[in-house]
C-alpha positions in Angstrom: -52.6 50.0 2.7 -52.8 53.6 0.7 -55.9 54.8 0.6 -57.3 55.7 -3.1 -59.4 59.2 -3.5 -63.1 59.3 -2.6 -65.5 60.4 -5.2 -68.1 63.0 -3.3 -71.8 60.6 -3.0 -74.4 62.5 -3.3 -78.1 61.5 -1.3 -80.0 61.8 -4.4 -79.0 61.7 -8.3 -79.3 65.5 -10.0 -81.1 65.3 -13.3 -78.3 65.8 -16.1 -78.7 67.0 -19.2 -80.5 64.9 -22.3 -77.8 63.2 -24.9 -78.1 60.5 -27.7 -75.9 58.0 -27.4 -75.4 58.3 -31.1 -72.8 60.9 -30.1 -70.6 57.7 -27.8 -68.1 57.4 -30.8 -66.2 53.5 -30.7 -66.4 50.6 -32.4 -64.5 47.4 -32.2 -60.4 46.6 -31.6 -57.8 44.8 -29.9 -58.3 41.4 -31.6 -58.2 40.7 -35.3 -60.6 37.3 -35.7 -60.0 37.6 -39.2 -56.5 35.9 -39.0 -57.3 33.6 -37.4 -60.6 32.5 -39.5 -57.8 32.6 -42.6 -56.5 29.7 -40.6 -59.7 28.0 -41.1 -61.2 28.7 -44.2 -57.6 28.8 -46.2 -57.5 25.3 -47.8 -53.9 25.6 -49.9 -51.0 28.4 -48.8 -47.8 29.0 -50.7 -44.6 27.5 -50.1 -42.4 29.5 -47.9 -40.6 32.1 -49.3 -38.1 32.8 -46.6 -36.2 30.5 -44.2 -35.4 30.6 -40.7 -33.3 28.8 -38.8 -33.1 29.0 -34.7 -33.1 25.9 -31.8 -36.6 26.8 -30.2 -39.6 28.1 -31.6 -42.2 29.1 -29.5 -45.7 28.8 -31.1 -48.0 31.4 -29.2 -47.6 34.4 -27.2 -49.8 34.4 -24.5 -48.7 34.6 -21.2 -47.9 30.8 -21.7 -45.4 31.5 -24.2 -43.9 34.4 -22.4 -43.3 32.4 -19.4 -41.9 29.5 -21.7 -39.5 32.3 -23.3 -38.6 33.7 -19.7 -37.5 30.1 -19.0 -35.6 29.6 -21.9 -33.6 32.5 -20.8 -33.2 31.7 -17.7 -31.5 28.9 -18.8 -28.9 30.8 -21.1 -30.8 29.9 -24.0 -31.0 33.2 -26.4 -31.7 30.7 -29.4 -35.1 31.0 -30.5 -38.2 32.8 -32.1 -42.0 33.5 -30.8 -44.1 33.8 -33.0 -47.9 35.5 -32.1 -50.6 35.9 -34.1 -51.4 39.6 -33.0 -49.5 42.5 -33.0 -48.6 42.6 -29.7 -48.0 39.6 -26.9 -50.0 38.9 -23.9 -52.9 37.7 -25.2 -55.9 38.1 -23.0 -53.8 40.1 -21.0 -53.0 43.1 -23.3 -54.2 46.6 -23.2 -55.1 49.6 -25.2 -55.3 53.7 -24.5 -59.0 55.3 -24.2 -59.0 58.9 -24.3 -55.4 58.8 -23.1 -56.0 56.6 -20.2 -54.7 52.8 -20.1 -57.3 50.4 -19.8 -57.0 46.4 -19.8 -58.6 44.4 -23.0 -58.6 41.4 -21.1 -57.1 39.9 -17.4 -56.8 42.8 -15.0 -55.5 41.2 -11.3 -53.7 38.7 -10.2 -54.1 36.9 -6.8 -51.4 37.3 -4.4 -49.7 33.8 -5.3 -49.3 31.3 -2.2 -46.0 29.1 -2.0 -48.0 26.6 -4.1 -47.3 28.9 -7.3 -43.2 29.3 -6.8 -42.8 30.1 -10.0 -45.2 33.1 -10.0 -43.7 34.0 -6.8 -40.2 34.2 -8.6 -41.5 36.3 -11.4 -42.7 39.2 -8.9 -39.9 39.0 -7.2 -38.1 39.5 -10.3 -40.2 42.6 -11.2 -39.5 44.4 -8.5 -43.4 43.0 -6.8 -42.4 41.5 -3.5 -39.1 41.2 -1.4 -38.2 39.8 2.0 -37.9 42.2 4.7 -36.4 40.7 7.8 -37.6 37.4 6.7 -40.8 38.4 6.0 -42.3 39.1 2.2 -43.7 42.4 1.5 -45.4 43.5 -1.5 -45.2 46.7 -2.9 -48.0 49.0 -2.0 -48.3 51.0 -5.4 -49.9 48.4 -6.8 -51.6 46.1 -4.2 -55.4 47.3 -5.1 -56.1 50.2 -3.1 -59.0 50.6 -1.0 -62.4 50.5 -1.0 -61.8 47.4 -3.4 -65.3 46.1 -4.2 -69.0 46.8 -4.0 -72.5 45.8 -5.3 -75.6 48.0 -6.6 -77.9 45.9 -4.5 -81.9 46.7 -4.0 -81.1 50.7 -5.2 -78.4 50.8 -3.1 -74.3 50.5 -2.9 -73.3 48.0 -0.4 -69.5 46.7 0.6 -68.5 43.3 -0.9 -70.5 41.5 -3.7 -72.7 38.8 -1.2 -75.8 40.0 -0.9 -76.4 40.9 2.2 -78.2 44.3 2.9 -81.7 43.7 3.5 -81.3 39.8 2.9 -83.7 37.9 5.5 -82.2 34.8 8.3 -83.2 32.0 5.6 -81.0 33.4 3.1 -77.8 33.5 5.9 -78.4 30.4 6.9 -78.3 29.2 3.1 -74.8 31.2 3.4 -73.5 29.4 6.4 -74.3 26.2 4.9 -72.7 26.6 1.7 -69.7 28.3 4.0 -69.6 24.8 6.1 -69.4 22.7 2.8 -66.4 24.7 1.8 -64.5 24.0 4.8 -65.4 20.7 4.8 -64.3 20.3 1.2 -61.2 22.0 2.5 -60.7 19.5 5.0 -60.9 17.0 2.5 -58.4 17.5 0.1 -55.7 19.7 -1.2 -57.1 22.4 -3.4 -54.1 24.3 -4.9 -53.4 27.1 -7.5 -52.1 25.9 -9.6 -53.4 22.2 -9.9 -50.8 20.0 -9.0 -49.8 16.7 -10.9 -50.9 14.6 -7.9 -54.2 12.2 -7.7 -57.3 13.5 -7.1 -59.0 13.4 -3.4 -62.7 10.9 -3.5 -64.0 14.2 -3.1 -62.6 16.3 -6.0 -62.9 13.3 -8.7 -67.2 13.1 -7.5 -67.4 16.6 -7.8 -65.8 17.3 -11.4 -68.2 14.8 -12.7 -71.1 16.8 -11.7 -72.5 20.0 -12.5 -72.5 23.1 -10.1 -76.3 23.4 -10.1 -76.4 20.0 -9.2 -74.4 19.9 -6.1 -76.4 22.3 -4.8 -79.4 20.8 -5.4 -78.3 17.8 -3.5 -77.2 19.9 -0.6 -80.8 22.1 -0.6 -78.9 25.3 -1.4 -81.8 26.9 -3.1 -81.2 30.6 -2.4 -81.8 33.1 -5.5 -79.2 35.8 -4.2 -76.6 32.9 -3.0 -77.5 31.3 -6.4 -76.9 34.7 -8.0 -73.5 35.1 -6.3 -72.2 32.0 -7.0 -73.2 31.8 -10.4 -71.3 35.3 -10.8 -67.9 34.0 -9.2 -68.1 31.2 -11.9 -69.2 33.4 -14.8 -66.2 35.7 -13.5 -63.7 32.8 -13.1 -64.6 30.2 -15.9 -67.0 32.3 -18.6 -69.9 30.3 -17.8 -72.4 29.9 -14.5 -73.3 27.3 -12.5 -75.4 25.1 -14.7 -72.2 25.1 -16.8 -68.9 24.3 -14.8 -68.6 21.5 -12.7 -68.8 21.3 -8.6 -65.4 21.4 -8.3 -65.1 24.3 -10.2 -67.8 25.7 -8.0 -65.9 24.6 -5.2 -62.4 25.5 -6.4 -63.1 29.1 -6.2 -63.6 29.6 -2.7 -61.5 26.7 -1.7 -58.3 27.3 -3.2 -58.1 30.8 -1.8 -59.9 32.7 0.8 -63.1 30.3 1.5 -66.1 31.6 2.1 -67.6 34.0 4.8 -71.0 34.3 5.7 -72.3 37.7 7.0 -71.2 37.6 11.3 -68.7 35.0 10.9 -65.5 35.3 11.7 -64.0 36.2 8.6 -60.2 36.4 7.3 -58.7 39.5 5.5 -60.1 40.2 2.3 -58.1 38.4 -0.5 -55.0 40.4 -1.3 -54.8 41.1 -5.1 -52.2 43.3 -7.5 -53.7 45.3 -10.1 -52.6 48.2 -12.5 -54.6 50.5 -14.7 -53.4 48.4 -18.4 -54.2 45.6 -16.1 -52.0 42.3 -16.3 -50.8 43.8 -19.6 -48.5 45.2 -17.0 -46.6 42.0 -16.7 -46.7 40.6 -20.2 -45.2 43.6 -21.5 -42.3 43.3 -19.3 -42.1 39.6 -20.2 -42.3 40.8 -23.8 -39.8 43.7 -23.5 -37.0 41.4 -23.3 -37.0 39.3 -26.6 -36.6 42.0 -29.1 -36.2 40.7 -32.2 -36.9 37.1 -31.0 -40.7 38.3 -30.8 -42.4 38.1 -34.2 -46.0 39.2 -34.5 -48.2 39.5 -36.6 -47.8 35.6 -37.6 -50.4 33.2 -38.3 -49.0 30.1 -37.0 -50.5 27.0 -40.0 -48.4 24.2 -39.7 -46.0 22.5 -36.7 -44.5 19.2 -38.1 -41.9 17.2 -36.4 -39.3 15.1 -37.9 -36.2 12.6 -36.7 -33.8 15.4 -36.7 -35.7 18.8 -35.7 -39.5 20.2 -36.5 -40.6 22.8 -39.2 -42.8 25.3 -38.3 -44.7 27.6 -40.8 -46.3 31.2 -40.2 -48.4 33.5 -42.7 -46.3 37.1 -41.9 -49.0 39.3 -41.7 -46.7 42.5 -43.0 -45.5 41.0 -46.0 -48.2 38.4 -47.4 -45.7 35.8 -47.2 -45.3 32.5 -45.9 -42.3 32.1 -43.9 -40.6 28.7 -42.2 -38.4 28.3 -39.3 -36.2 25.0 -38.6 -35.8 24.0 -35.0 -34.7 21.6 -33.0 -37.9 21.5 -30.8 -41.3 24.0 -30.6 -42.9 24.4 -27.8 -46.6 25.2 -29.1 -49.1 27.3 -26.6 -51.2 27.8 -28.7 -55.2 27.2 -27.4 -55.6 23.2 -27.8 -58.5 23.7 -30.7 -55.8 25.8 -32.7 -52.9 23.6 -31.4 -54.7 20.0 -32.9 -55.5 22.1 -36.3 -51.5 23.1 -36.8 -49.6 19.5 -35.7 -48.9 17.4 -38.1 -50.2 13.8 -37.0 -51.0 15.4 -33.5 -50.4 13.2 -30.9 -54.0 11.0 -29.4 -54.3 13.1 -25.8 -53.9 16.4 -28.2 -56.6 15.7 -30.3 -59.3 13.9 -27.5 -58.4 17.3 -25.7 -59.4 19.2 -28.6 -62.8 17.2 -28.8 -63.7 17.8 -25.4 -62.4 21.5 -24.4 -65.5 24.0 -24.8 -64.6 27.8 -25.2 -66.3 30.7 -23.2 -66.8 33.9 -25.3 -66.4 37.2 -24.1 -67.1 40.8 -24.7 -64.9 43.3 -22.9 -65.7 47.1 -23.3 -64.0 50.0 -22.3 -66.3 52.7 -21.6 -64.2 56.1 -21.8 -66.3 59.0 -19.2 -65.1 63.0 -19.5 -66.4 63.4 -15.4 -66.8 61.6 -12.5 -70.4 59.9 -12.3 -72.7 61.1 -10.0 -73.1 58.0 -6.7 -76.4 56.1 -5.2 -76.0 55.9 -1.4 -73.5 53.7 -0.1 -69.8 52.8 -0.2 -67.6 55.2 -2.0 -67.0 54.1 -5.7 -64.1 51.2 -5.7 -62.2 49.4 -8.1 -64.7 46.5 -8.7 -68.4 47.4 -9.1 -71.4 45.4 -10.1 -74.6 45.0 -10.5 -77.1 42.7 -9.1 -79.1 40.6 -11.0 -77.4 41.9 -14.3 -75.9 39.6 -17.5 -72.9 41.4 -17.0 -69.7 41.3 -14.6 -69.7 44.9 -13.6 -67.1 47.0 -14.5 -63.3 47.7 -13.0 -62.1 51.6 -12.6 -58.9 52.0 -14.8 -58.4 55.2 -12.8 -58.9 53.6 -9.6 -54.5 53.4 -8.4 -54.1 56.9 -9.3 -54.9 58.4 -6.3 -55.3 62.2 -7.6 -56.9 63.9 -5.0 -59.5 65.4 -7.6 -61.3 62.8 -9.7 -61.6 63.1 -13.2 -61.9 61.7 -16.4 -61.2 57.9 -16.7 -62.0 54.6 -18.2 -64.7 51.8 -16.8 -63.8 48.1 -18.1 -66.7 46.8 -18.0 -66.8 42.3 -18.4 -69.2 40.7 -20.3 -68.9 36.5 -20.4 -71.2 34.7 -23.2 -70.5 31.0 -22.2 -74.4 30.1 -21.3 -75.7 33.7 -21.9 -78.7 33.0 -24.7 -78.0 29.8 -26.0 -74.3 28.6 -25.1 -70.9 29.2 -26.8 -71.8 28.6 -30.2 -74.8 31.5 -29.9 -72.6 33.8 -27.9 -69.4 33.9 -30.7 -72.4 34.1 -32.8 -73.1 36.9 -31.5 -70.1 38.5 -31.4 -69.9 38.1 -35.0 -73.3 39.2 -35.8 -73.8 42.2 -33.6 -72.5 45.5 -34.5 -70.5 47.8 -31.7 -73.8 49.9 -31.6 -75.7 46.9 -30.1 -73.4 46.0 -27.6 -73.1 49.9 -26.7 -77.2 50.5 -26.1 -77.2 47.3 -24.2 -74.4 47.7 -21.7 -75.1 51.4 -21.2 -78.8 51.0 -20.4 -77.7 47.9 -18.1 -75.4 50.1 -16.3 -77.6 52.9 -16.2 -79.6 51.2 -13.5 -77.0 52.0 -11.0 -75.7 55.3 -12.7 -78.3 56.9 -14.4 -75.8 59.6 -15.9 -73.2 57.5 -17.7 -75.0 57.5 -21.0 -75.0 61.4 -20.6 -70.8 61.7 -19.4 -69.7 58.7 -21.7 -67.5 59.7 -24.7 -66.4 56.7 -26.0 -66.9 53.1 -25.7 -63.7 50.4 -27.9 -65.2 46.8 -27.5 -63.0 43.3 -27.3 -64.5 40.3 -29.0 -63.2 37.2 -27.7 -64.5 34.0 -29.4 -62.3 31.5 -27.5 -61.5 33.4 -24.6 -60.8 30.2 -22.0 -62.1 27.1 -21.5 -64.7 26.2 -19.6 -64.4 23.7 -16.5 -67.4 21.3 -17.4 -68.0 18.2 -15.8 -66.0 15.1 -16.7 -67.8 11.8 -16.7 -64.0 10.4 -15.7 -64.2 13.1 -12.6 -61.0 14.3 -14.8 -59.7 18.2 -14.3 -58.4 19.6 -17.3 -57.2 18.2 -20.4 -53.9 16.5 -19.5 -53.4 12.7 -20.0 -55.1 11.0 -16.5 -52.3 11.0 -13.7 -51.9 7.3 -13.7 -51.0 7.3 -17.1 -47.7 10.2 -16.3 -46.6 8.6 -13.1 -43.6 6.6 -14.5 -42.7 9.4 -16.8 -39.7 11.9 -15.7 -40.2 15.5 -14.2 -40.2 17.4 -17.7 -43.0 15.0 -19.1 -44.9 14.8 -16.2 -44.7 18.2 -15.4 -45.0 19.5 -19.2 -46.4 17.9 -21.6 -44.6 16.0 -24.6 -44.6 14.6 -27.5 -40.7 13.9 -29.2 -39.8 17.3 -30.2 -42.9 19.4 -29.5 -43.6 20.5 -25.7 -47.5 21.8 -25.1 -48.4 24.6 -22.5 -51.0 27.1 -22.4 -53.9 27.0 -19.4 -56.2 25.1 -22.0 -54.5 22.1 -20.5 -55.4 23.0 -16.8 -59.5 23.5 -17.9 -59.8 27.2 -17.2 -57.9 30.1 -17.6 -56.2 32.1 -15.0 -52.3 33.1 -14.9 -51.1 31.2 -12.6 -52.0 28.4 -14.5 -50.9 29.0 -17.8 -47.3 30.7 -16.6 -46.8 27.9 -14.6 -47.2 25.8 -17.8 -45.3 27.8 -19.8 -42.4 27.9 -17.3 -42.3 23.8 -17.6 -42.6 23.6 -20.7 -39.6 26.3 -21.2 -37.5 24.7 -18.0 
């Protein structure tokens, strides 16, 4: 694998020169909540002044919806509209410029997929991603994450990997074995897949969705603050919230699904393989974007999706022109987020809106932290592409620089992750938050948290453009049913066809978006989208 330039680490910090942070310029961008809080405060709208009519119309342009256009396609099917509600597609993978330099606003890597995600597979071969090379598949190295990958500011010191392990004493490995033996054993158990498949739950995956994360480990004396720490940052990562949050299966899913986990001496398998650019995976939504030309219409607040015996009207506020504008379809297929999807359908079907009741949003805070000169480095590992900080409310940051490989570092941008699902209150209290709080807040507070591992940044940062998300994802919480997700139960969709089963239905209307799966990644909601498109 390439090998990305090493900053020059220093033994000590230097003192640097004294600078207010009154002159870090910014504010906030990249999402405009006000459309969609006209959504929900406008009571009456005017009739539609223009008419549209196409076969399809694709409610939502996340990467749901792009992977639902895709497959439409695919199929020879050029007849139909998307319509998004900002101005660009992606949704929480898009991307913006800081100082010149791209820099993600949301999702930033994406898993090598196993062959339990075809569909994902198919895309990257598509772009160009992976081929087979005498019957093997390769992936391009440009944009496999380059080395070092990850580190942790851990007791004043940078350590490789994000487990706590430099200075940690034998009870706190032998918490990490144990945890490491439960994981294989839940391994053993059941099928844990990316994406969930439509098959019945294992004994062992139905006991641990109806439980909180916290409490599983309770029952299994895992009582460890830095294993606590670290697994209650996977989750925060992952699913917005921690582990008093998401359920033990979520908990588990993490590890289980992909690479397991390793404690310190084991033997351990290659670190998890992952592909990453500097826009992060705004790199692939824009090339599923690209495509639809006209077809793409943004800037459209989706308000109503009715359904009738001979097609479905859907009506959008055009954002450019004031006006209300209708489309006439023979089917939508709406991915939009379920809360927003059971507000727009017309006599919404019953498993939309007990979805709708039950789905809890994580919000987040995404800031891109724009630095004229390299930051001065604590002992350690060289800087990497991940970084974080222990024992912080925050994710750490992600160097947009970091697959450039110029042999001379320079400027660049930090992306720095901020999830408020159980941070001070829950949801409710974090969007509040967001709302509440101006950019100045949010810059004093994630610069001083920062500065802990890099006293200098407030002194070499320029710029800081901050992401509000108020319904990011949704949150994997415990089901009393030992349910995952929002889709009707499994015994309820076995007699139904492949399409239905696989995509969910109601007469004219198809529904995908990750909502449905109970947390957000994008394997999840492409796959989805591809079904419901297929």
């Amino acid at each position: 694998m390439m090998q990305r330039r090493h900053f020059l680490a220093s033994v000590a910090v230097p003192l640097v020169a004294c600078s207010s942070q009154t002159d870090i310029t910014g504010g906030f961008t990249g999402v405009d909540h006000a459309r969609g809080h006209r959504l929900r405060d406008t009571t009456a709208w005017p009739a539609p002044a223009v008419i549209h009519r196409t076969h399809t119309v694709i409610a939502g342009g996340g990467v749901a919806g792009l992977a639902a256009a895709r497959a439409l396609r695919l199929r020879g099917m050029d007849d139909f509209a998307l319509l998004e509600l900002e101005d660009s597609a992606g949704g929480n993978a898009r991307a913006g410029v800081v100082g010149g330099i791209p820099c993600p606003l949301g999702a930033h890597y994406l898993p090598l997929p196993s062959d339990d995600a075809p569909e994902v597979q198919n895309l990257l071969e598509e772009l160009g991603l992976r081929q087979r090379v005498a019957g093997r598949w390769l992936y391009d190295e440009r944009h496999l994450c380059h080395s070092p990958q990850e580190r942790l500011f851990f007791n004043g010191a940078w350590q490789d990997g994000l487990l706590p392990v430099q200075g940690v004493g034998e009870a706190t490995l032998a918490q990490y074995r144990r945890f490491a033996m439960l994981v294989e054993q839940a391994r053993s158990a059941a099928q844990w897949t990316i994406p969930i498949q439509n098959k019945p739950l294992a004994p062992i995956q139905r006991a641990l969705a109806a439980m909180t994360f916290i409490a599983y480990l309770e029952h299994n004396g895992l009582t460890d603050p830095h294993l606590r720490w670290y697994l209650d940052y996977c989750c925060r990562d992952d699913y917005g919230a921690g582990i008093a949050t998401v359920s033990a299966w979520a908990g588990i899913h993490y590890f289980a699904s992909r690479h397991g986990f390793h404690a310190p001496g084991a033997e351990s398998a290659e670190r998890e393989g992952l592909l990453t650019w500097p826009e992060g995976n705004a790199w692939l939504t824009r090339r599923l974007a690209t495509p639809l030309g006209e077809r793409l219409c943004t800037g459209h607040v989706v308000l109503r999706v009715a359904q009738g015996r001979n097609g479905v009207e859907v009506d959008a506020f055009n954002t450019a022109t004031q006006q209300v504008e209708r489309w006439q379809a023979q089917q939508a297929i709406v991915t939009l987020p379920i809360f927003v999807a059971a507000r727009v359908v017309e006599g919404a079907p019953d498993f939309l809106r007990q979805a709708a009741q039950r789905v809890v949003y994580a919000p987040w805070l995404v800031a891109n932290i724009h630095i004229r000169e390299p930051l001065h480095d604590r002992p350690g590992p060289a800087p990497s592409w991940d970084n974080v900080v222990y024992g912080t409310q925050g994710l750490g940051y992600v160097d947009a620089m970091h697959q450039s490989l110029q042999p001379v570092p320079g400027a660049t941008v930090l992306t720095h992750y901020r999830a408020l699902g159980d941070d001070g209150g829950g949801p409710s209290a974090g969007r509040k938050q967001l709302l509440e709080q101006p950019w100045t807040h949010w810059r004093d507070t994630l610069l001083a948290e920062l500065a802990a591992a890099h006293p200098d940044l407030p002194a070499k940062a320029t710029r800081m453009e901050l992401t509000r998300y108020g319904h990011a994802m949704a949150i994997p919480i415990p089901s009393v049913q030992g349910q995952i997700g929002f889709k009707p139960l499994w015994n309820m969709r076995k007699q139904l066809s492949k399409t239905e089963r696989f995509g969910l239905q109601s007469g004219r209307l198809r529904f995908a978006h990750s909502d449905w799966a109970g947390y957000s990644i994008f394997e999840e909601a492409f796959t989805l989208g591809h079904w419901a498109g297929a």
